[in-house]
Backbone and ligand atoms as CSV (ligand in chain L), in Angstrom:
chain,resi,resn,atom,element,x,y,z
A,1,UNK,N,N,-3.069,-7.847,-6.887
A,1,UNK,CA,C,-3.041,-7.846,-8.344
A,1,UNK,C,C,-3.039,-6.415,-8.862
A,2,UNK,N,N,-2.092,-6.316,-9.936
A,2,UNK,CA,C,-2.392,-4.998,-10.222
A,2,UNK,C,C,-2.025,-4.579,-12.041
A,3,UNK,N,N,-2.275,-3.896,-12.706
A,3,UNK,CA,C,-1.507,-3.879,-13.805
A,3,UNK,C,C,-0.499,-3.542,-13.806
A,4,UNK,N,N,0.455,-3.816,-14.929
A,4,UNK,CA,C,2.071,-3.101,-15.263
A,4,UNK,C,C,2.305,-3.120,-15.895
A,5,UNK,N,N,2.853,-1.565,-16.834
A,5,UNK,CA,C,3.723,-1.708,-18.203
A,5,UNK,C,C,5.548,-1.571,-17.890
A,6,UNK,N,N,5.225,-2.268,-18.606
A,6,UNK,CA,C,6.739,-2.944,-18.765
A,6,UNK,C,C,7.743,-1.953,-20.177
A,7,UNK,N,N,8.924,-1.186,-19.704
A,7,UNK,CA,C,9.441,-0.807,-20.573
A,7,UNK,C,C,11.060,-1.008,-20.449
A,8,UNK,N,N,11.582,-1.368,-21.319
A,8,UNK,CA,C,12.667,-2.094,-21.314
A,8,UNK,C,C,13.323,-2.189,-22.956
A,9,UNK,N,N,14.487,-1.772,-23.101
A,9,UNK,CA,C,14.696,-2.418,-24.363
A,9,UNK,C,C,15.282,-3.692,-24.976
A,10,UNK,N,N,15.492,-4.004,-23.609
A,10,UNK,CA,C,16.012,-5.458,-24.160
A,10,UNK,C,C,14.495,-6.670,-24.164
A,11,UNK,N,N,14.088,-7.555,-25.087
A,11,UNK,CA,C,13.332,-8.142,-25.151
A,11,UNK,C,C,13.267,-9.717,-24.147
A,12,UNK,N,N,14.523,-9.801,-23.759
A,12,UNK,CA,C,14.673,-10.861,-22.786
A,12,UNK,C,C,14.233,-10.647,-21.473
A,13,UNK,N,N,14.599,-9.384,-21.151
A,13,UNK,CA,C,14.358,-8.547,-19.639
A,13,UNK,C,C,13.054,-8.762,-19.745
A,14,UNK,N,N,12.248,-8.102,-20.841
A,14,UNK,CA,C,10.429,-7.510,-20.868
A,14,UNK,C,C,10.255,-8.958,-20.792
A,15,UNK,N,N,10.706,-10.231,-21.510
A,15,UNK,CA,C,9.795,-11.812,-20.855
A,15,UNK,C,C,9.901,-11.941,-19.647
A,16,UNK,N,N,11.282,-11.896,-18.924
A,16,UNK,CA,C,11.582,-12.578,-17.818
A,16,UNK,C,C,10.520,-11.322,-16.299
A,17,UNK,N,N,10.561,-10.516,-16.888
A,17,UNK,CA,C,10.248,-9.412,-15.813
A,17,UNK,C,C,8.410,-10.055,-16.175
A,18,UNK,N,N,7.612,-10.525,-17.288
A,18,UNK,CA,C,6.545,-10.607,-17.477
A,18,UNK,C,C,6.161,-12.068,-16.781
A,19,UNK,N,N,7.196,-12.684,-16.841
A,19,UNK,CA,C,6.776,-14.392,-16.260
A,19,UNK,C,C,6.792,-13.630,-14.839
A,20,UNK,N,N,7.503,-13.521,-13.893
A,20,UNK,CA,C,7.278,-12.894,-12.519
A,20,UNK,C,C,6.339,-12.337,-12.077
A,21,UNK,N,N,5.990,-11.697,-13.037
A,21,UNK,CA,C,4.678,-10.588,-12.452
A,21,UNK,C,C,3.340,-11.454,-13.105
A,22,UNK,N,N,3.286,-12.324,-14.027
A,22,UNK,CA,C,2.434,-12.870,-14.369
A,22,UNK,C,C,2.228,-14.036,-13.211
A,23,UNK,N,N,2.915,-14.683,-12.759
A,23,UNK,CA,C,2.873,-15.914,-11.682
A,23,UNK,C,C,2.777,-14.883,-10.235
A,24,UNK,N,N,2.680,-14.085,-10.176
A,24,UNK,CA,C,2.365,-13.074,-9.441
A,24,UNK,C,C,1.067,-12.460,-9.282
A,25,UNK,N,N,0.434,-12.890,-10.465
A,25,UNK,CA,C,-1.017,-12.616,-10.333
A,25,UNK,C,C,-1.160,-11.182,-11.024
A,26,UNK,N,N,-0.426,-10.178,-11.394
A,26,UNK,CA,C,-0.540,-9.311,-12.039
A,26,UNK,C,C,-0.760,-9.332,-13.437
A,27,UNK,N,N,-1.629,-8.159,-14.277
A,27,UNK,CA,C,-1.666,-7.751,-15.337
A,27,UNK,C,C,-0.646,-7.141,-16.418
A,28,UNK,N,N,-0.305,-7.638,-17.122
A,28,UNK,CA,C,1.203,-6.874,-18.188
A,28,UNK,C,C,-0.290,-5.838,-19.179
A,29,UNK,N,N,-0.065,-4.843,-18.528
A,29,UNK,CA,C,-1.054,-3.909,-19.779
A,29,UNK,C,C,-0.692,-3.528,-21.213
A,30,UNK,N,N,0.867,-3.749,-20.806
A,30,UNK,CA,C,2.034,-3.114,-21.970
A,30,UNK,C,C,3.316,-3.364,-22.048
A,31,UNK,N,N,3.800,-3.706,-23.409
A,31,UNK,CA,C,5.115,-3.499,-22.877
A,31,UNK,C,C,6.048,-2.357,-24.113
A,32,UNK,N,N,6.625,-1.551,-23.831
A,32,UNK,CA,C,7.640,-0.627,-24.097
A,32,UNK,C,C,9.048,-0.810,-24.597
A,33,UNK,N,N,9.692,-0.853,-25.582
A,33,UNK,CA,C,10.713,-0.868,-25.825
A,33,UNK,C,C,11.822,0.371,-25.613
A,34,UNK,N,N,11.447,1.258,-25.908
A,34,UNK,CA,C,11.643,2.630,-25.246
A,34,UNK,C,C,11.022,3.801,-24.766
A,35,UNK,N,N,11.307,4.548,-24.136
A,35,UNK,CA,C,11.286,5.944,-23.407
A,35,UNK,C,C,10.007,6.054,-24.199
A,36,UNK,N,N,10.223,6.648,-25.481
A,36,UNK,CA,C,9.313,7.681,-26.448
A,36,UNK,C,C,7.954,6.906,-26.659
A,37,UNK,N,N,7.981,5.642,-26.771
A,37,UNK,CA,C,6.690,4.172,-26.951
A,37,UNK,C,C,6.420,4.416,-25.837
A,38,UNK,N,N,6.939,4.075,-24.601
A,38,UNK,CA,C,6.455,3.957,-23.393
A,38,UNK,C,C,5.021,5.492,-22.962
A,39,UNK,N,N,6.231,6.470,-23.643
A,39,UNK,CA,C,5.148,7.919,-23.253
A,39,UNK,C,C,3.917,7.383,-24.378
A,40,UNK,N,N,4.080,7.038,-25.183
A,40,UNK,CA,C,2.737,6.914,-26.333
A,40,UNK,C,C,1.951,6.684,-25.949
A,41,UNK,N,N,2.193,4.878,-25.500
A,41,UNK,CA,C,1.325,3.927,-24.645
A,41,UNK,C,C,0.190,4.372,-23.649
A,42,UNK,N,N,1.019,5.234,-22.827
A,42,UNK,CA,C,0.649,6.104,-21.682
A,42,UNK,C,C,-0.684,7.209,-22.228
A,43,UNK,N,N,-0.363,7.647,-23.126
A,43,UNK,CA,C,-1.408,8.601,-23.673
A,43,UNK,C,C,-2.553,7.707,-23.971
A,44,UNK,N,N,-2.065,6.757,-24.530
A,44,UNK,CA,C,-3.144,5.786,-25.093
A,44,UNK,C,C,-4.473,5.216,-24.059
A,45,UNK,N,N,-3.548,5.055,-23.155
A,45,UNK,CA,C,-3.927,4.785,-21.569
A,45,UNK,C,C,-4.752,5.266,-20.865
A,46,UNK,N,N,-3.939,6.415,-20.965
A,46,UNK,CA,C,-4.997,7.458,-19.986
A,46,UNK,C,C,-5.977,7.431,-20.304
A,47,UNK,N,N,-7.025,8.029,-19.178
A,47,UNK,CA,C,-6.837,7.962,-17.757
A,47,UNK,C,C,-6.562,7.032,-17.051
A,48,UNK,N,N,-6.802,5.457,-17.771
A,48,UNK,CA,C,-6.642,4.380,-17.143
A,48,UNK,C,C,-4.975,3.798,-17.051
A,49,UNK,N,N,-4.332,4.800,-16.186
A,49,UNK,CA,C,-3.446,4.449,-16.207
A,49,UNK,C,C,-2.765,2.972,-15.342
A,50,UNK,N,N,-1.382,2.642,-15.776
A,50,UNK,CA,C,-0.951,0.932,-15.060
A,50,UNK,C,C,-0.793,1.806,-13.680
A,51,UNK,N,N,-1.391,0.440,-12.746
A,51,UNK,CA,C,-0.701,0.561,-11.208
A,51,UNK,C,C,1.044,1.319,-10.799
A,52,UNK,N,N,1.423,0.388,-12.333
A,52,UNK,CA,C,3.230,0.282,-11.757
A,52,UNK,C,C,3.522,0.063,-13.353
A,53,UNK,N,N,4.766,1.334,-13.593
A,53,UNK,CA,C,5.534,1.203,-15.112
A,53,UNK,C,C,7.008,0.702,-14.269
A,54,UNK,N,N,7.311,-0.608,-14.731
A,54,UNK,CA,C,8.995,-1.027,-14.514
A,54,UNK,C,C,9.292,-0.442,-16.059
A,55,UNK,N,N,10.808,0.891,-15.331
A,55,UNK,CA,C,11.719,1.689,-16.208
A,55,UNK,C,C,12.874,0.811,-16.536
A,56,UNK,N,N,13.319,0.587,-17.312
A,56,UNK,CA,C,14.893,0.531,-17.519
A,56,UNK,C,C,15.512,1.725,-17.548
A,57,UNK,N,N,16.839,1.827,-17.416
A,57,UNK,CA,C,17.347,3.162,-17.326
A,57,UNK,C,C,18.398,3.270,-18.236
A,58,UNK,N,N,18.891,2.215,-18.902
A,58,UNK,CA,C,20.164,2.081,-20.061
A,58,UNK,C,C,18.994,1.909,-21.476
A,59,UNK,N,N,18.737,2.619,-21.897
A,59,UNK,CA,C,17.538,2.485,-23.859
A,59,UNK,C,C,18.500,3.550,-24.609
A,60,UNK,N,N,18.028,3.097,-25.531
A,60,UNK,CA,C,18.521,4.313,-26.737
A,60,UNK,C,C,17.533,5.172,-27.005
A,61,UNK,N,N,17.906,6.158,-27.632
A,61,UNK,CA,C,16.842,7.227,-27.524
A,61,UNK,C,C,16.146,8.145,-26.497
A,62,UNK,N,N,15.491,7.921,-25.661
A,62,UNK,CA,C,15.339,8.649,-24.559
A,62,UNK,C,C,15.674,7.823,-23.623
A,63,UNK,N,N,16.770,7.673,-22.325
A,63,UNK,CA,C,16.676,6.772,-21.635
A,63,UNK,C,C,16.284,6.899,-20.370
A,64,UNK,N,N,15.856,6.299,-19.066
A,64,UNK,CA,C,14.652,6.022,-18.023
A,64,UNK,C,C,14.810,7.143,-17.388
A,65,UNK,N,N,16.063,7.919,-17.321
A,65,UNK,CA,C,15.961,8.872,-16.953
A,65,UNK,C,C,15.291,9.872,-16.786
A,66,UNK,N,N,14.895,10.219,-18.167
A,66,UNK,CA,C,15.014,11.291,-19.002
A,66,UNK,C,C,13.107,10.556,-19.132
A,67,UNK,N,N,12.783,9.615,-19.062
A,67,UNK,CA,C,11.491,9.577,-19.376
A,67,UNK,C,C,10.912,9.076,-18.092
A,68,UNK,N,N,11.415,8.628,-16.804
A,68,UNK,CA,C,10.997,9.382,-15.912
A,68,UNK,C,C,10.676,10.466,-15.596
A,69,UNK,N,N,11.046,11.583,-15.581
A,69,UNK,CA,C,10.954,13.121,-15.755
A,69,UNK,C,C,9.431,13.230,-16.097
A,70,UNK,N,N,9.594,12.807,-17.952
A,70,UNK,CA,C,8.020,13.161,-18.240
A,70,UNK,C,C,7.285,12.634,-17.807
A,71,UNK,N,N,7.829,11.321,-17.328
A,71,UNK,CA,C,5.884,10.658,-16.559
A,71,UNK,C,C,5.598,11.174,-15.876
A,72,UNK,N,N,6.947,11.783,-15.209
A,72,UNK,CA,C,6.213,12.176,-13.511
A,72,UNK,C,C,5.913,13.746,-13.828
A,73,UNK,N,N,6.345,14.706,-15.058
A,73,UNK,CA,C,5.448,15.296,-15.058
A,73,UNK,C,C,4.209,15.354,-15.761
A,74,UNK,N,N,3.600,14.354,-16.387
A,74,UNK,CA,C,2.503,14.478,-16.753
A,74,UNK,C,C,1.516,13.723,-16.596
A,75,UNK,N,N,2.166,12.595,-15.563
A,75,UNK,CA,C,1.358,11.795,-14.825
A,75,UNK,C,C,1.853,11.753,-13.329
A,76,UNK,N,N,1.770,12.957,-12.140
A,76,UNK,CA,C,2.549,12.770,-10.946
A,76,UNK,C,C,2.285,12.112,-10.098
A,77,UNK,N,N,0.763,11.100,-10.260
A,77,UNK,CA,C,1.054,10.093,-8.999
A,77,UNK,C,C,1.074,8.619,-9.740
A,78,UNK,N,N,1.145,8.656,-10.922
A,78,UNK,CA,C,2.255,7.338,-11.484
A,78,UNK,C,C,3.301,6.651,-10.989
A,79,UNK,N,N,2.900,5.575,-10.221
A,79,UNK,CA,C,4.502,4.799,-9.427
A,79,UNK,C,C,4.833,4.277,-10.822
A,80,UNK,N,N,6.785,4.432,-10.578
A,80,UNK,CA,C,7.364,3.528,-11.757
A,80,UNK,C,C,9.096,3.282,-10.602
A,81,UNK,N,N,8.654,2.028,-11.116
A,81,UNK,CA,C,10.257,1.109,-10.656
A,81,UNK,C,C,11.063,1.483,-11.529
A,82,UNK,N,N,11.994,1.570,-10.928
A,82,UNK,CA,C,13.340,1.638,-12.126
A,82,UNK,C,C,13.838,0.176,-11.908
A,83,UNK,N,N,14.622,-0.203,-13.126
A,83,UNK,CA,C,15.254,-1.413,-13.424
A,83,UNK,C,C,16.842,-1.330,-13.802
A,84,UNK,N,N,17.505,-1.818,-13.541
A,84,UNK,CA,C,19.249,-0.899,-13.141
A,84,UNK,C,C,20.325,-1.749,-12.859
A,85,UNK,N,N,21.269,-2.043,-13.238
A,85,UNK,CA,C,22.233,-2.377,-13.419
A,85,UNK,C,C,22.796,-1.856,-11.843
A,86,UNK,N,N,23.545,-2.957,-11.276
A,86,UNK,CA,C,23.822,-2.318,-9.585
A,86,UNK,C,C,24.782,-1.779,-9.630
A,87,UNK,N,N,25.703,-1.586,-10.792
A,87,UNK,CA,C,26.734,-0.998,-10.251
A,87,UNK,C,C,26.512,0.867,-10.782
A,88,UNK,N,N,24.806,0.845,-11.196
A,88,UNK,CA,C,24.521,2.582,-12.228
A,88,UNK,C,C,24.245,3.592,-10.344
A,89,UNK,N,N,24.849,3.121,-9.425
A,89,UNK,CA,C,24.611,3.979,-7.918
A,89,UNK,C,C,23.783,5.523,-8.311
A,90,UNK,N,N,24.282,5.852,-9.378
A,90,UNK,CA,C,24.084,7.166,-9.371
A,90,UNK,C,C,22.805,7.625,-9.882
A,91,UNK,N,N,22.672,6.950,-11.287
A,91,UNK,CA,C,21.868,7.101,-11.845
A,91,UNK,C,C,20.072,6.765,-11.414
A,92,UNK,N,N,20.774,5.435,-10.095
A,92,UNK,CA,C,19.235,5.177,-9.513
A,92,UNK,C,C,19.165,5.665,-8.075
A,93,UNK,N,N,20.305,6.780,-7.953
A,93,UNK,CA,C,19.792,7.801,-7.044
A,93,UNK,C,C,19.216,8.922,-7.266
A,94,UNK,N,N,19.516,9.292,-9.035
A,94,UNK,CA,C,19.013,10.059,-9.478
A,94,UNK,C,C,17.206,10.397,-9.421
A,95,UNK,N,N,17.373,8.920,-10.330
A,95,UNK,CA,C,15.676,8.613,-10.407
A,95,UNK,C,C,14.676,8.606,-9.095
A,96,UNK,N,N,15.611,8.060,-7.825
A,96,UNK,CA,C,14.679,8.483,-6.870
A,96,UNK,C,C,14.072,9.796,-6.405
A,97,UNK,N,N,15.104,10.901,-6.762
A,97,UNK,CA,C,14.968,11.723,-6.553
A,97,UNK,C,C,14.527,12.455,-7.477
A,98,UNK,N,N,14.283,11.741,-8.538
A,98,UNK,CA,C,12.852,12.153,-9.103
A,98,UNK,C,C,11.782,11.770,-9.464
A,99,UNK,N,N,11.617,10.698,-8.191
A,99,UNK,CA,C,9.948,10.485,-7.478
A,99,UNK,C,C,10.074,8.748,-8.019
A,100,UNK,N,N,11.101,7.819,-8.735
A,100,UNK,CA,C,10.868,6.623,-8.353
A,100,UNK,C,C,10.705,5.545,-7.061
A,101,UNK,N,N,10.104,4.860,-7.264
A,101,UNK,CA,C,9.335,4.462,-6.073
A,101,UNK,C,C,10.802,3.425,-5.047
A,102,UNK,N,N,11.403,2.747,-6.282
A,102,UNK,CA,C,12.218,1.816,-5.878
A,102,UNK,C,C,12.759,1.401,-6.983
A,103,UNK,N,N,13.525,1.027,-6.707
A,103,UNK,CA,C,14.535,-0.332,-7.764
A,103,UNK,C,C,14.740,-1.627,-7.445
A,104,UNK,N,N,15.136,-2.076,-8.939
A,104,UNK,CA,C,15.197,-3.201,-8.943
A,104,UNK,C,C,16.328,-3.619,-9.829
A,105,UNK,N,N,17.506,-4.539,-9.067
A,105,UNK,CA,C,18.813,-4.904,-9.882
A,105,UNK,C,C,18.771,-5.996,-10.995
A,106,UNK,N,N,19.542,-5.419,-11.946
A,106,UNK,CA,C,20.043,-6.723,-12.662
A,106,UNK,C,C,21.525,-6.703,-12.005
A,107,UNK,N,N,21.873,-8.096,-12.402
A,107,UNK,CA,C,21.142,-9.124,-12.968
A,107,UNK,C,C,19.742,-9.407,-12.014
A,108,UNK,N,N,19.067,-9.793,-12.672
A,108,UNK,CA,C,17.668,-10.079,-12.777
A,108,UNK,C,C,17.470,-10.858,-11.587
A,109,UNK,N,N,16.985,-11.254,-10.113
A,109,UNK,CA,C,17.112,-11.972,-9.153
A,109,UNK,C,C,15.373,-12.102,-8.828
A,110,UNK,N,N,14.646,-13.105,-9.171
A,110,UNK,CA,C,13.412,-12.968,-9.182
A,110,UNK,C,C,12.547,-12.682,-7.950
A,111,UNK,N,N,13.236,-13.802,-6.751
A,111,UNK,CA,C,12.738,-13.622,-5.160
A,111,UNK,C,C,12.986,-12.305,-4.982
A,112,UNK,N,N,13.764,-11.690,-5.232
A,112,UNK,CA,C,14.080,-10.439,-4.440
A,112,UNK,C,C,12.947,-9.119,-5.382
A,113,UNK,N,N,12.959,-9.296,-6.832
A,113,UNK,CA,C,12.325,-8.634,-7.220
A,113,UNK,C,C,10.564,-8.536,-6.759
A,114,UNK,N,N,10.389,-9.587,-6.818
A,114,UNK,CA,C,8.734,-10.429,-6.355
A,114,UNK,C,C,8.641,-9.257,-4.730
A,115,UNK,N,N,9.529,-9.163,-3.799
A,115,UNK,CA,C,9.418,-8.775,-2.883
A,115,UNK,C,C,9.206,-7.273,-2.968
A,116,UNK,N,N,10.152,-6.674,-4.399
A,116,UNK,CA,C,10.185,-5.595,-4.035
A,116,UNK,C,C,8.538,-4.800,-4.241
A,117,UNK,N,N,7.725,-5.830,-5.620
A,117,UNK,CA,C,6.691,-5.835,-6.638
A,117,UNK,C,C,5.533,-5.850,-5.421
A,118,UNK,N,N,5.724,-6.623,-4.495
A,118,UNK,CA,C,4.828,-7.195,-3.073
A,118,UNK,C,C,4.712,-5.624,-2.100
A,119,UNK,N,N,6.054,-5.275,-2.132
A,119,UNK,CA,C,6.025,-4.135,-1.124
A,119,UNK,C,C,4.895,-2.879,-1.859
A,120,UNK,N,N,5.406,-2.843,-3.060
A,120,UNK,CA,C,4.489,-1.932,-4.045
A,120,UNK,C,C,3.240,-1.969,-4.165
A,121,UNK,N,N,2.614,-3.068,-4.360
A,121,UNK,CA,C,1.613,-3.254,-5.123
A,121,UNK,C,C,0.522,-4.056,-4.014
A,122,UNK,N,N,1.362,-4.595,-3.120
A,122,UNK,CA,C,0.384,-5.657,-2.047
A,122,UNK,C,C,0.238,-6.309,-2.380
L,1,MG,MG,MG,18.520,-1.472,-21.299
């Protein structure tokens, strides 16, 4: 069990990603519509920060990219999933390489996600 904020801008993703992790036994601490909320939240948070932030990487305004960056610099042992469209190769090679833990594809595939959430979190 663990907590997770959830940031995403689509509002369908943030349910469907919350039923999973909720029948999963996990905590939704938050959920995020974008980048700039997501950093808020986080302040709000601290020190008690979530186990695990699932990123989207397509938002308006700042997108997962770009607010990956700041978590990880101002929170650097913050795990955060990215959430990604399979055909963005680049963009969620990007993010690994700047310290995301893993991904996770849309379309949305729940078994596979559950596994990836399992490997993470135990
Ligand atoms: Mg999006």
């Amino acid at each position: 069990m663990g907590t997770i904020l959830i940031v995403d801008d689509s509002r369908t993703m943030r349910k469907v990603l919350a039923a999973s992790l909720k029948e999963a036994g996990h905590y939704i601490i938050g959920n995020a519509g974008n980048g700039q909320e997501a950093l808020d939240l986080l302040k709000n948070l601290s020190p008690d920060l979530p186990d695990l932030i699932t990123l989207d990487i397509t938002m308006p305004e700042m997108d997962g990219i770009e607010t990956l960056k700041r978590i990880r610099a101002e929170y650097p042992g913050q795990k955060v999933v990215m959430v990604s469209a399979a055909g963005q190769k680049d963009k969620i090679m990007e993010a690994l390489k700047f310290g995301a833990v893993d991904f996770i594809k849309k379309p949305y595939d729940p078994d596979e996600a559950m596994e990836t959430f399992k490997k993470i979190l135990g």
